[in-house]
C-alpha positions as CSV (number, residue, x, y, z in Angstrom):
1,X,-133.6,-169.1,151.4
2,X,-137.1,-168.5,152.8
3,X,-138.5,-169.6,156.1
4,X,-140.9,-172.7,155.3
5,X,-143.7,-172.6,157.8
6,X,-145.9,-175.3,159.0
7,X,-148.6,-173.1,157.1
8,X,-147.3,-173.2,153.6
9,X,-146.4,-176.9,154.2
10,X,-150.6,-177.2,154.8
11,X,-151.5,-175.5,152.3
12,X,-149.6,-176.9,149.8
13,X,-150.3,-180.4,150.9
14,X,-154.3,-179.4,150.6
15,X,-153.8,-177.9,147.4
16,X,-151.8,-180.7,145.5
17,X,-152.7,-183.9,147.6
18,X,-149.1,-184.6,147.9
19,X,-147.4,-186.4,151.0
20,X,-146.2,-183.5,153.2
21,X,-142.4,-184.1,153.1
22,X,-142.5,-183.9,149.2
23,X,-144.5,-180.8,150.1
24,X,-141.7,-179.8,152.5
25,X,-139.0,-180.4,149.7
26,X,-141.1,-178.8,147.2
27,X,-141.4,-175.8,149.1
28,X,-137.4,-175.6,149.7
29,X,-136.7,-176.1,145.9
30,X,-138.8,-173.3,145.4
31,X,-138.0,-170.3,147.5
32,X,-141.5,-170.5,149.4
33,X,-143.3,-169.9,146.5
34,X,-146.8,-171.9,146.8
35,X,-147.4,-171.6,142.4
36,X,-144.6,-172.8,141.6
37,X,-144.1,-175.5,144.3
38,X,-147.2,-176.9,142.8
39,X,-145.8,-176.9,139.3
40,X,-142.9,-178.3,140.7
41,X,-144.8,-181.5,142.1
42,X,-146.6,-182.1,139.6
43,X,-143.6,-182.2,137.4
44,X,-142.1,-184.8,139.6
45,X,-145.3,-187.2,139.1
46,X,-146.2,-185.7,143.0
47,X,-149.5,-184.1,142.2
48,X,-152.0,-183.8,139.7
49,X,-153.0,-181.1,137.2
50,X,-157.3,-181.0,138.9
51,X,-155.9,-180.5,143.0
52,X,-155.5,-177.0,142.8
53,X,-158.3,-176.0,141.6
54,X,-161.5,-175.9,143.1
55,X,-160.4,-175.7,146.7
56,X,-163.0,-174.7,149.5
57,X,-161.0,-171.8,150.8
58,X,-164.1,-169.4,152.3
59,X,-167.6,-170.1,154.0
60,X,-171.1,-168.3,152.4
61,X,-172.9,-169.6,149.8
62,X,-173.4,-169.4,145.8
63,X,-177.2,-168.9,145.1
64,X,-178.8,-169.5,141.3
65,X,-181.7,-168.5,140.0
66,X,-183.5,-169.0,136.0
67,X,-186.4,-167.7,134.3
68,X,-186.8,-169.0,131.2
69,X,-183.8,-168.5,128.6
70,X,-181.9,-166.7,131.3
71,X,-179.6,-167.8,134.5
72,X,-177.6,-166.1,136.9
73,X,-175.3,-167.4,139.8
74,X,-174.3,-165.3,143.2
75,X,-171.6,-166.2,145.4
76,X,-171.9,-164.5,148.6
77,X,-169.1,-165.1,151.2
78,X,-169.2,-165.4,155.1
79,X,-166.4,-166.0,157.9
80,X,-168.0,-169.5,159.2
81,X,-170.0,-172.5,157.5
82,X,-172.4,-171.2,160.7
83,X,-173.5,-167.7,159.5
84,X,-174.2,-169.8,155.5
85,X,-176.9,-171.7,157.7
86,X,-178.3,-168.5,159.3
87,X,-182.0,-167.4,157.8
88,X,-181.0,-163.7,157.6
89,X,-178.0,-164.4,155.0
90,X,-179.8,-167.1,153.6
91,X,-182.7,-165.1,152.5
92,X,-180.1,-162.0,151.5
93,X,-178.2,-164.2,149.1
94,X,-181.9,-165.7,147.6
95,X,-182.8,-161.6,147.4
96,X,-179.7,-161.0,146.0
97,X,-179.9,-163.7,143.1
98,X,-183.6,-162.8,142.2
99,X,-182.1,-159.7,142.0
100,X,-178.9,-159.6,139.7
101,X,-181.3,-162.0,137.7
102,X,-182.8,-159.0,136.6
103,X,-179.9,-156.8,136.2
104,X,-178.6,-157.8,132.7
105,X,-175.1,-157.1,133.8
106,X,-172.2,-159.2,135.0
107,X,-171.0,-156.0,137.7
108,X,-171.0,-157.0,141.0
109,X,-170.5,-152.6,141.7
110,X,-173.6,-152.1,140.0
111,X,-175.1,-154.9,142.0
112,X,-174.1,-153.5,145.1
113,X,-175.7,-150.1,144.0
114,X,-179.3,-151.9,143.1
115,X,-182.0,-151.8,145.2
116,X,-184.0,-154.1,147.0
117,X,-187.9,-155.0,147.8
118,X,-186.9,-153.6,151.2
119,X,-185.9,-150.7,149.7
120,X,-182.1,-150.7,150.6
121,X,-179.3,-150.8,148.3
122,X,-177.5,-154.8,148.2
123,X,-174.5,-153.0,150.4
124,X,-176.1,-151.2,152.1
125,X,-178.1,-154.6,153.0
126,X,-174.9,-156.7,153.2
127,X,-173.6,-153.8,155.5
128,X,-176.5,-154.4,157.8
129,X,-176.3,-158.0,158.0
130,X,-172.7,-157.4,159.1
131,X,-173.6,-155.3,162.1
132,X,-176.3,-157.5,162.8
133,X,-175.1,-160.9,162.3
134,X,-171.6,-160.0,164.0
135,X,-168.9,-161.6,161.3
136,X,-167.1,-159.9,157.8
137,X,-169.8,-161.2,154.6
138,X,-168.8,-160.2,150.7
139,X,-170.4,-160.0,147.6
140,X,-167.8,-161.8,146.1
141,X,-168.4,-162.3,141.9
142,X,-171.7,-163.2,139.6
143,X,-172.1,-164.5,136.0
144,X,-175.1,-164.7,133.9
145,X,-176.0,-166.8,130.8
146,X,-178.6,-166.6,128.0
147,X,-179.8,-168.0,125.2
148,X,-182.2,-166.7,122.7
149,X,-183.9,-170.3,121.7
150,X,-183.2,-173.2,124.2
151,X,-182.9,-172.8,127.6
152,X,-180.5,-172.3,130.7
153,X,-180.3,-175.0,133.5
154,X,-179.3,-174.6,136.9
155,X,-177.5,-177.1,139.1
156,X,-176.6,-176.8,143.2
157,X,-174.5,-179.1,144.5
158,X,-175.0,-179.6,148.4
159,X,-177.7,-177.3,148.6
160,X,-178.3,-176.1,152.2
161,X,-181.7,-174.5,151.1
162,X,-183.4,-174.3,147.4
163,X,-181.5,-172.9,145.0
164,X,-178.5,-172.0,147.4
165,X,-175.2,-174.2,148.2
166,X,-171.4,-174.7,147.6
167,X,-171.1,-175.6,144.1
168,X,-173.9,-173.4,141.6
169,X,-173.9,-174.5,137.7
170,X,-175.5,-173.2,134.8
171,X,-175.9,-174.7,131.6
172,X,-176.9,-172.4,128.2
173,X,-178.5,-175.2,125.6
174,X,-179.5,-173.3,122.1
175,X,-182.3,-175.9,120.3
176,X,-185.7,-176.4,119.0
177,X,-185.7,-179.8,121.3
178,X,-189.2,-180.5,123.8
179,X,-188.3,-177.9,126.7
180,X,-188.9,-180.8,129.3
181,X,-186.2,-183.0,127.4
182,X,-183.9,-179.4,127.1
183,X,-184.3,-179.6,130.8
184,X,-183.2,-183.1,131.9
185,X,-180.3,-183.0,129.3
186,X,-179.3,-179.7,131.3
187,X,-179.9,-181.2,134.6
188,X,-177.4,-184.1,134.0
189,X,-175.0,-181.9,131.7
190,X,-174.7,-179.6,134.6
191,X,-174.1,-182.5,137.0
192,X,-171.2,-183.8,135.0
193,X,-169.9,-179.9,135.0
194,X,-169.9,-180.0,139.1
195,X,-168.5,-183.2,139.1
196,X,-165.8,-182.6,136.0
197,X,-164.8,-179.1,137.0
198,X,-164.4,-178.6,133.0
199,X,-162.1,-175.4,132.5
200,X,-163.6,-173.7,129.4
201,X,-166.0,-175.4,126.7
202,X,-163.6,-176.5,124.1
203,X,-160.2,-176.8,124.1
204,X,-159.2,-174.3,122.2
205,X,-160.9,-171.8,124.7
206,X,-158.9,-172.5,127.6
207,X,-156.6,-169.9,128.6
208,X,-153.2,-169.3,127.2
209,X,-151.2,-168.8,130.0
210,X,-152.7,-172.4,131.5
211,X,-151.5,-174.2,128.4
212,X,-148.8,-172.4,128.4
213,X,-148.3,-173.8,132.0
214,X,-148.7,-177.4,131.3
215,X,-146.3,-177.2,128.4
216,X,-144.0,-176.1,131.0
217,X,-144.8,-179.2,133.5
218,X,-144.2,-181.7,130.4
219,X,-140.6,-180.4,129.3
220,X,-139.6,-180.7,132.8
221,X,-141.7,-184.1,133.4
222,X,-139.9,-185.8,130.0
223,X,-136.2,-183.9,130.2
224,X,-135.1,-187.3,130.0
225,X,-137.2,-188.3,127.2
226,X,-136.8,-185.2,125.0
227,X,-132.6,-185.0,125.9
228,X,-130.5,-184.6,122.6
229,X,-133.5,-185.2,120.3
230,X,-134.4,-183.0,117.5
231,X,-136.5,-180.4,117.9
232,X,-139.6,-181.9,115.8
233,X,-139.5,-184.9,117.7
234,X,-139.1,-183.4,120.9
235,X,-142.1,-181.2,120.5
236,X,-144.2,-184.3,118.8
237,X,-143.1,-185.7,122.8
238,X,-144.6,-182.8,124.3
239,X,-147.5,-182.3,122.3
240,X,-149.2,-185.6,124.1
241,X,-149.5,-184.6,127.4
242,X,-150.6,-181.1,126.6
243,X,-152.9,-182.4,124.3
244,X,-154.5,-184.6,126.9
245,X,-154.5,-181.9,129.0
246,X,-156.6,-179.9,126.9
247,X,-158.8,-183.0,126.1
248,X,-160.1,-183.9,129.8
249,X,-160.2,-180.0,130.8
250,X,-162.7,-178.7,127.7
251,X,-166.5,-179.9,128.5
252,X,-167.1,-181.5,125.0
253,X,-164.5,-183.5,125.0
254,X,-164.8,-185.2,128.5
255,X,-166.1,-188.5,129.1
256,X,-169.5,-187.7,130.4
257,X,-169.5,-188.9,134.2
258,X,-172.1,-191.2,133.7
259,X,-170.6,-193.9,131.9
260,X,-166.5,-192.5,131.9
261,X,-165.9,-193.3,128.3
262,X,-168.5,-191.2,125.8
263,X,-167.6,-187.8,125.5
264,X,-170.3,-184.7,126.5
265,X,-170.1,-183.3,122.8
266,X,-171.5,-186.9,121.4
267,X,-173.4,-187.9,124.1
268,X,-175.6,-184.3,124.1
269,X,-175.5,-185.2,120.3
270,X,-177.4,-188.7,120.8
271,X,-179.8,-187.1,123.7
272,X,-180.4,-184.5,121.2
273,X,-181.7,-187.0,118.5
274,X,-183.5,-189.4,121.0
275,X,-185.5,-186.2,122.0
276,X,-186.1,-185.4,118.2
277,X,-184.5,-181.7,118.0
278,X,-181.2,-179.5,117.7
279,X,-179.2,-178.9,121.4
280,X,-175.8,-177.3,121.1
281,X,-174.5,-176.3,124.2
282,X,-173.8,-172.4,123.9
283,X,-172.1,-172.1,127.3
284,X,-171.6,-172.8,130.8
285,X,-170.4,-171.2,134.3
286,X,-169.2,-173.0,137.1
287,X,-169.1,-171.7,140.2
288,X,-167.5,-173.6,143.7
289,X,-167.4,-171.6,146.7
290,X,-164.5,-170.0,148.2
291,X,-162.1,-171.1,145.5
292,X,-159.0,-168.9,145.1
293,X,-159.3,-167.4,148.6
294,X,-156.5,-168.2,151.0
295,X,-158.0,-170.4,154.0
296,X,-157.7,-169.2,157.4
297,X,-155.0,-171.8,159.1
298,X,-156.2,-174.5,161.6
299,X,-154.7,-176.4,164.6
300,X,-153.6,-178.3,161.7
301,X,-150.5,-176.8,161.3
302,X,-149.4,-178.0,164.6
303,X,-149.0,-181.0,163.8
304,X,-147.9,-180.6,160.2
305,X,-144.6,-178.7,162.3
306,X,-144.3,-181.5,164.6
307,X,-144.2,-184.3,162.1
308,X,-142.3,-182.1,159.1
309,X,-139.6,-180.3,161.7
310,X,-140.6,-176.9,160.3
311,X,-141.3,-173.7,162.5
312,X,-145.1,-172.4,162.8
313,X,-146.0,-168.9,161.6
């Protein structure tokens, strides 16, 4: 059986909100493994399905910048939430936007090849700041949108300087609506978006492997339920949970953050007709910063080990 340290109990308990024993337990039913631990909370009614994602697990930045009918977003890592405030990576990361705005690509390689007003390539720039600054930065991913009639809309969530911050959003509306209504209905869609953490724009789109995930989750969750039925009916059991799942995790089908209860497809459709043209929204991007990259571990786990029993390490 594998060691359980006081750092995967953390981790675990950061990543699925669950109390720290049923972390503990989780992680002992599971051979250490952090994935399935998670699936195997949830499956016990322990955590929920939106925990895991999303985490703050790095410092930096994610920059956004628009022009017109086309948006890009940057995210730009750094060791400490101190070097994110510093002017020098600050104005790198705004360069760096400006710049892959203009690249037409979605490489961050190619990127790092580019050059900028100061002449310098992006890494040979980020390579500087490194030496200069004193801590490890990355130029971590990038995503670009564009429409050819509508526009894109940007979004920054707890911007530490314009256009920069830890959650960026773009929104790409096609439509022959007023561009000033185009942009409020992209300003609030792409506040619900930050706050919603949708996972793809329609259900259908979501990936494979995640439904295949959930489907998982809900035979476990209703073994009881499902027990010596026939297969039809047992699947009909199934079917509702995955189904919801696919409901609250596609954009237009959410309930719209503003009221809880319309979702985004018909409430963009009743913006749409009170600003007297077409909006359809084409796409979206999302991105939080820092999520997927292991945390470095705090004092924290000291006092996960002395409260759980479990060795440090």
């Amino acid at each position: 059986m594998a060691d359980i340290t006081a750092a995967m109990v953390k981790e675990l308990r950061e990543r699925s909100g669950a109390g720290m024993m049923d972390c503990k337990k989780a992680l002992a039913e599971t051979g250490g493994d952090i994935e399935a631990a998670i699936d195997w909370l949830r499956a016990k009614g322990l955590a929920s399905a939106g925990k895991k994602a999303g985490r703050t697990a790095a410092e930096g930045l994610v920059g956004v910048a628009v022009n017109g009918k086309k948006g890009v977003v940057v995210e730009v890592n750094s060791e400490t939430d101190f070097v994110a405030k510093n002017d020098q990576f600050q104005n790198f990361v705004r360069d760096v936007t400006a710049l892959a705005l203009t690249t037409g690509e979605d490489d961050v390689e190619a990127l790092k090849n580019a050059a900028m007003p100061s002449g310098k390539t992006v890494g040979e720039a980020l390579t500087e700041n490194i030496a200069t600054i004193g801590e490890n930065q990355n130029l971590r991913r990038m995503k670009s949108l564009e429409v050819a009639n509508g526009a894109v809309v940007s979004y920054v969530h707890n911007a530490a300087a314009p256009g920069m911050g830890k959650i960026g959003v773009l929104v790409a509306l096609e439509g022959d609506a007023p561009a000033d209504k185009l942009e409020t209905l992209g300003k609030q869609l792409a506040m619900h978006i930050a706050a919603a953490n949708p996972l793809a724009l329609t259900g259908d789109d979501i990936d494979p492997a995640v439904i295949e995930r959930e489907a998982a989750i809900a035979r476990e969750k209703n073994a009881d339920k499902i027990a010596g039925k026939p297969a039809d009916i047992a699947e009909k059991i199934l079917k509702g949970p995955v189904d919801k799942f696919r409901k609250e995790s596609a954009l237009l089908s959410q309930a719209v953050v503003f009221d809880g209860k319309t979702p985004v497809q018909d409430w963009v459709a009743s913006e749409a007709k009170a600003a007297g043209g077409s909006v359809a929204v084409k796409d979206f991007v999302r991105f939080q910063l820092g999520e997927g990259i292991e945390k470095q571990q705090s004092d924290f786990a000291a006092e996960v080990a002395a409260v759980s029993g479990v060795k440090q390490g």
